[in-house]
C-alpha positions as CSV (number, residue, x, y, z in Angstrom):
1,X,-5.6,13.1,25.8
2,X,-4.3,12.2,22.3
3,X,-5.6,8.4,22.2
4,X,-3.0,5.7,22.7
5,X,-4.0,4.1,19.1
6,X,-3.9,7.1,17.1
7,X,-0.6,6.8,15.6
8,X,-1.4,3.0,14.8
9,X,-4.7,4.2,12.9
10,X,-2.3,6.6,11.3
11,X,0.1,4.2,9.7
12,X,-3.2,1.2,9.3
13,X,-3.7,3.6,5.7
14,X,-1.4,5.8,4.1
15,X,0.0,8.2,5.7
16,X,2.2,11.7,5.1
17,X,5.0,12.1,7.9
18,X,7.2,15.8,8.3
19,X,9.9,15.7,10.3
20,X,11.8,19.0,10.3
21,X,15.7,18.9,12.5
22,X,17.0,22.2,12.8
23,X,20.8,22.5,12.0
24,X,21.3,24.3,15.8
25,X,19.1,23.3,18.0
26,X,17.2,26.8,19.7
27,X,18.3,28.0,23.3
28,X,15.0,30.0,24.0
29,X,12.3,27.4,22.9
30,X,10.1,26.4,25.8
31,X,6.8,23.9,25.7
32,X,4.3,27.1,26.1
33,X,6.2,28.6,23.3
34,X,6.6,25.8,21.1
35,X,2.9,25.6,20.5
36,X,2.3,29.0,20.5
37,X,4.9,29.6,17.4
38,X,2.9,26.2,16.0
39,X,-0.4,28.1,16.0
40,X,1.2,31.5,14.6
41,X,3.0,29.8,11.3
42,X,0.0,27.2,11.1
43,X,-0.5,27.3,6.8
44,X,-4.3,28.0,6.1
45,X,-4.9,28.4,3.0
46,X,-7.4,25.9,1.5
47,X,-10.0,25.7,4.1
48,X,-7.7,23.0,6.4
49,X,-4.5,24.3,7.8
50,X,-1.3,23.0,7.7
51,X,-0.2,21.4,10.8
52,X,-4.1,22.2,12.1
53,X,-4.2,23.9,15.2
54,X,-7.1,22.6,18.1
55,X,-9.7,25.0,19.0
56,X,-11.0,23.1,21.7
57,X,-10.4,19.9,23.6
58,X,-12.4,17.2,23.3
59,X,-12.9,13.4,21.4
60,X,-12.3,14.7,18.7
61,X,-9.3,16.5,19.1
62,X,-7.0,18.8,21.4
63,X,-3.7,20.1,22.6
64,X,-1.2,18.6,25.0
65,X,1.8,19.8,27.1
66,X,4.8,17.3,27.4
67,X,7.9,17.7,29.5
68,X,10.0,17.7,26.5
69,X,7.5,18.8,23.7
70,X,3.9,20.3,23.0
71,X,1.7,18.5,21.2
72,X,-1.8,18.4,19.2
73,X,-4.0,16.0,17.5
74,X,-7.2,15.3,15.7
75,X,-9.5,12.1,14.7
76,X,-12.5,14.2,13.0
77,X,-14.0,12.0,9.8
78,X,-11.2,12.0,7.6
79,X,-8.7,13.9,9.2
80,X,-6.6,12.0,11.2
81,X,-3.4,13.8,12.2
82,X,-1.2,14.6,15.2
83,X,2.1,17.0,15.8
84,X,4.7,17.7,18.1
85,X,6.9,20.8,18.4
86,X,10.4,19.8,20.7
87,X,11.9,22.1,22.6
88,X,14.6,20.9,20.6
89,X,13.2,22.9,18.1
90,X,12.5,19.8,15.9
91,X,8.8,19.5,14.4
92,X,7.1,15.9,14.1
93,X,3.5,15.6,12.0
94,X,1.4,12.0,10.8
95,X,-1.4,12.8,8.8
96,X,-3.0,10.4,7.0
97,X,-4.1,10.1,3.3
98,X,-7.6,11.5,2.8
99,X,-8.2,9.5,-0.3
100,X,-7.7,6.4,1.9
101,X,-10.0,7.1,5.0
102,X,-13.3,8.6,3.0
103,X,-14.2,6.6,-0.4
104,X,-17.2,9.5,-1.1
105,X,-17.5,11.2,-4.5
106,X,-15.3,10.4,-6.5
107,X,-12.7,8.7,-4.9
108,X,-12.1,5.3,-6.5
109,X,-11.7,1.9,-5.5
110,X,-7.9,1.0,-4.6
111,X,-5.2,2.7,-2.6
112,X,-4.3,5.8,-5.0
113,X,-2.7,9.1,-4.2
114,X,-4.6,12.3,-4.8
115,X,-2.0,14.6,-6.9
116,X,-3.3,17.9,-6.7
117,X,-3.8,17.6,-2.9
118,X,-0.5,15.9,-2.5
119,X,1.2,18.8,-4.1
120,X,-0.5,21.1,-2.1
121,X,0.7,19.6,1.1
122,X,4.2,19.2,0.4
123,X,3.9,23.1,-0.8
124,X,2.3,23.7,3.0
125,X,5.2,22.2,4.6
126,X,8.0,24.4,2.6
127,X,5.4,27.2,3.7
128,X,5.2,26.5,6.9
129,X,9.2,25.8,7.8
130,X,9.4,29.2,5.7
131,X,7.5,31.1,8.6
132,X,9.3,29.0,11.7
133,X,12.4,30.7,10.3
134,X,10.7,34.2,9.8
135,X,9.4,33.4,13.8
136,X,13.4,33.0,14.8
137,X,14.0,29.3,14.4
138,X,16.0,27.5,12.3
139,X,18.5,30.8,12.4
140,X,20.9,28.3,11.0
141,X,19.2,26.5,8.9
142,X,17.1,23.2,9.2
143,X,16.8,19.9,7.1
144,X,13.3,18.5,6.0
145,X,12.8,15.3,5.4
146,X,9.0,14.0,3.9
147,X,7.8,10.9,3.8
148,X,4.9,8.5,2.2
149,X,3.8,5.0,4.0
150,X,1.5,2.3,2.8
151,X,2.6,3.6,-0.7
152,X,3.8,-0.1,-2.1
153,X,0.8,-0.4,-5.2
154,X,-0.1,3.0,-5.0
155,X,-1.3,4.2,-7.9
156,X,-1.5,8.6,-9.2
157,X,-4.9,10.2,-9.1
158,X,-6.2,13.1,-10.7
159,X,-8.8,14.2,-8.4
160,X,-10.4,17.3,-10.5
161,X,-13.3,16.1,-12.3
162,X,-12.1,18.7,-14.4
163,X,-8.6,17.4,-15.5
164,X,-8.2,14.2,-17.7
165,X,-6.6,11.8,-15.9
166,X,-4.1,9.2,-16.6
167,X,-4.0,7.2,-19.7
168,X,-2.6,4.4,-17.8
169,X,-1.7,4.0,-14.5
170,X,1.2,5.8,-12.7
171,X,1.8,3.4,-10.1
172,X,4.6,3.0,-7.3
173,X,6.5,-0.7,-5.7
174,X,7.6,1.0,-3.5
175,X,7.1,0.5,0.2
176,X,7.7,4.1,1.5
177,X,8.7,7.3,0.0
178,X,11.1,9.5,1.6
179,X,12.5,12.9,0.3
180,X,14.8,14.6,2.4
181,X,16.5,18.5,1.8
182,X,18.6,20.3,3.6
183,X,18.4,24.0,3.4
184,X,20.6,26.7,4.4
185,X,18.8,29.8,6.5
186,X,19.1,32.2,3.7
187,X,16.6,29.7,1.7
188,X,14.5,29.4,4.3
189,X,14.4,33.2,4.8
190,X,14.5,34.5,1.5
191,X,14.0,31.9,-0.8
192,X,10.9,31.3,-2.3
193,X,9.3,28.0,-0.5
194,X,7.3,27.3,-3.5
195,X,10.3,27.0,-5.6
196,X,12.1,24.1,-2.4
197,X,8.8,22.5,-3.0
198,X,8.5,22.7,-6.1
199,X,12.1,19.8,-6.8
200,X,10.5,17.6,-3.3
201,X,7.0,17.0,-5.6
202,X,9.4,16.3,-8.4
203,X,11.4,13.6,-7.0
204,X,7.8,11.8,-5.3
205,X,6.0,11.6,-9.0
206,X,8.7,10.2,-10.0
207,X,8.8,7.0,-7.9
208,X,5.6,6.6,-9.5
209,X,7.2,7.0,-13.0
210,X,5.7,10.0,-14.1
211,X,7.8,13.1,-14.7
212,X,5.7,16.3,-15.3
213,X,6.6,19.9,-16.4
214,X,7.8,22.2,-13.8
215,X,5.7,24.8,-15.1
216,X,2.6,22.2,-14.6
217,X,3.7,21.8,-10.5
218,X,4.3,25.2,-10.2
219,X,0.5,26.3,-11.8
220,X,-0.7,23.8,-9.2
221,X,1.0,25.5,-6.4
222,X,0.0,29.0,-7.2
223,X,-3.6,28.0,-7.5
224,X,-3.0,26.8,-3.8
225,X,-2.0,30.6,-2.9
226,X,-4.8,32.4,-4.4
227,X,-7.2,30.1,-2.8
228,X,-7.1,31.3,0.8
229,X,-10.4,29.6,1.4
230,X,-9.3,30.2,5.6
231,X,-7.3,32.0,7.9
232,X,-4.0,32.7,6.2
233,X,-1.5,34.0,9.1
């Protein structure tokens, strides 16, 4: 079973938390089914996928069924996440911040926020809630809301050894970070989710005072689609 503590490890560090509400909530969702259309729209597209799906259950990580919701979670090095799919149809995920829980290469010294991988997450979430609809939820549309903890001294990071990074720092007061959208079914069906991404990662760089290009979030997005480093679905 999902330890008791986890969430509290969760939100010890910074943390990412999804919360997708759909506008109606589904009449044929059940808790078998709920994971099952988990594990089909389940983003992989950079070796980790987005919400990660258990292969097995053990310390380590596994799968749970609730009365009202199914659930998975996993405490492997630093990946630290759990999710629940309602019956409601509503989707809850905590994952917390790489950059905080492993300080190896290099990651410096401080509580900062990786930007490339950041960007790619946010891009996995408008991805995902994309392929829910395609599965038959959110038929009338759904509202996604994001949030940052822990962020309060948070500084930007540039993570690719290969990109300068910046001048000074790009740093955030604020406590939390929360971006919330709601989107009609025809945007979740046939609108790009790159391009509902694209304005969320807008609105977070810019609590940390930096305001880039659109062009230069929606390179970093693209290079995220022609990774497919796993098991793209």
């Amino acid at each position: 079973m999902m330890p008791q503590d986890l969430l509290e490890k969760i939100k010890s560090v910074g943390f990412v938390r999804v919360v997708i509400r759909p506008t109606v909530i589904p009449e044929s969702l059940t808790v078998a089914t709920a994971r099952e259309v988990v594990n089909k729209a389940s983003v992989s597209l950079r070796g980790w996928d987005y919400p990660h799906v258990a292969s097995r259950n053990d310390e380590h990580g596994g799968y749970e069924h609730h009365a009202e919701y199914a659930q998975e979670w996993c405490d492997w090095y630093h990946h630290v996440e759990f999710w629940r799919m309602y019956k409601s149809g509503q989707f809850l995920h905590y994952k917390a911040l790489r950059e905080d829980l492993s300080k190896e290469g290099n990651v410096p010294a401080g509580p900062v926020l990786a930007v490339g991988s950041f960007m790619y997450t946010v891009t996995e979430v408008t991805e995902f809630a994309h392929r829910l609809r395609v599965a038959g939820l959110y038929k009338e549309g759904a509202t996604i809301q994001i949030s940052l903890g822990n962020t309060r001294g948070r500084r930007l990071w540039v993570e690719d050894p290969n990109r300068l990074d910046f001048i000074s720092p790009m740093t955030t007061s604020s406590e939390s970070i929360a971006v919330e959208r709601s989107l009609k079914t025809s945007e979740l069906l046939l609108g790009d989710p790159k391009d509902i991404s694209l304005s969320i990662i807008a609105e977070f760089l810019d609590a940390f005072g930096w305001t880039p290009s659109p062009a230069l979030i929606s390179s970093t997005q693209s290079e995220l689609y022609s990774l497919k480093l796993g098991r793209d679905r």
